[in-house]
N, C-alpha and C positions, 0 to 999 in steps of 0.2 A: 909547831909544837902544840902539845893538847895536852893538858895536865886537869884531872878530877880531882878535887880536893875535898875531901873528908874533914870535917871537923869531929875530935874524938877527945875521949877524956884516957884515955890507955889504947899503945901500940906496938905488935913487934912482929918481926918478920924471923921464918926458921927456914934456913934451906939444912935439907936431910936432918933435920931434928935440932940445928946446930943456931944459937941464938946470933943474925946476925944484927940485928937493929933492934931498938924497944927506947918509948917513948911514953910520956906522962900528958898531960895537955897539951895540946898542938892539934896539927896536921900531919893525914897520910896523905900524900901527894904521889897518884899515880902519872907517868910522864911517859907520853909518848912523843918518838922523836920522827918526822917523815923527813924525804928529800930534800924536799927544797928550806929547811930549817937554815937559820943562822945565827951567830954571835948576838944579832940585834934582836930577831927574837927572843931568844935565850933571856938576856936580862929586860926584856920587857916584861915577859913571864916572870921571874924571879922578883921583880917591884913588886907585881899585881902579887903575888902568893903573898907578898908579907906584911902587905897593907891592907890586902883585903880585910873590911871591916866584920865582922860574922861573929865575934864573941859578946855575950853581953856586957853592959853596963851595970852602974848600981841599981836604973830603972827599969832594966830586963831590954833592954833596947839593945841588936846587935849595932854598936858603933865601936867594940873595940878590936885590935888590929891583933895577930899574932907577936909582935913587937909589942904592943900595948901591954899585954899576959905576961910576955916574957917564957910565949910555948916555943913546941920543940916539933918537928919534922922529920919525920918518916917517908923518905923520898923512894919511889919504888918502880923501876923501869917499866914500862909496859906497851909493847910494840902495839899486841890488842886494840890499840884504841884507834885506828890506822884500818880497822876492818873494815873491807867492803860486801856488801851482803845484797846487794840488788839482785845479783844472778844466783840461782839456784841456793843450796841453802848449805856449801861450805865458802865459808869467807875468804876473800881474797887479803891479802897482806901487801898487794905489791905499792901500795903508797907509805910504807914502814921504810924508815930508814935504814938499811943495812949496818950490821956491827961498826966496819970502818967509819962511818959519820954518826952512827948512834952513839959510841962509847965515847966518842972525847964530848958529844954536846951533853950527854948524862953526867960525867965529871964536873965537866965545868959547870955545871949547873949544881951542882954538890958545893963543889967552891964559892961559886956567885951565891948561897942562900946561907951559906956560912959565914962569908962576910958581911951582909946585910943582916944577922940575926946575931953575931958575934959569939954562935956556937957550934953546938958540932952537930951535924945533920946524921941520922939515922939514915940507915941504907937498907937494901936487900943485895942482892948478888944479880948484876946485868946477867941476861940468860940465863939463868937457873931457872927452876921448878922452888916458886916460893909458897911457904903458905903463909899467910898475914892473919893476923888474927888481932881485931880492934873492936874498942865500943866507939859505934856514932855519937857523937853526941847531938841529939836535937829532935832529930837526924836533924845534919846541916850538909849536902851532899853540892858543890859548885863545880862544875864544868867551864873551861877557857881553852879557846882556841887562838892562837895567834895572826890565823888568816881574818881574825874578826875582830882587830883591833881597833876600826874604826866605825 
């Protein structure tokens, strides 16, 4: 899995005009899922997303956690991140995970960041044409890959 995560101070996602997700302080977490994905990565990521330390303190120091704020998550599929671009200059996709293994580890990952945060996670619409529209805040822009968790 490969999740981007944004730190923002306002987020919300519209498919066809239509508000499906919107968030205050937190994270936009884009999440890509590939093949070889699993349950254990899944909540490895989901730990890392909610500890990671990235907001500040009283002394402007980033050591506090999304947990720490008490922000919110705007979680947003994105096959995307699975491009491959060595050869010529249209991307290949075939390390993305297909719908049937992408949609239930995107749920559960909805779930696993809901019960770790005790709220309700924002969404987009798996598959659709979304548009997102967020402030960075910082810019604070982190990248995690779970083939590089050690």
């Amino acid at each position: 899995m490969r999740a981007v995560i944004q730190r923002v101070s306002e987020a919300k996602c519209l498919v066809d005009d239509e508000l499906t997700g919107e968030i205050k302080n937190g994270y936009v977490v884009l999440l890509g899922v590939c093949n070889e994905d699993t349950d254990e990565d899944l909540k490895w990521l989901a730990q890392k997303i909610v500890n990671l330390r990235v907001f500040s303190d009283d002394a402007g120091l980033m050591n506090k956690s999304l947990k720490d704020i008490e922000g919110s998550i705007l979680l947003i599929s994105q096959f995307t991140l699975f491009a491959q671009t060595k050869k010529g200059n249209r991307p290949s996709f075939i390390n993305a995970a297909k719908p049937g293994l992408a949609i239930p580890l995107y749920e559960k990952m909805i779930n696993e960041l809901k019960m770790l945060t005790n709220k309700e996670i924002a969404t987009g619409i798996f598959g659709a044409d979304m548009k997102i529209h967020l402030v960075n805040d910082g810019p604070v822009t982190i990248t995690i890959d779970t083939k590089n968790k050690e």
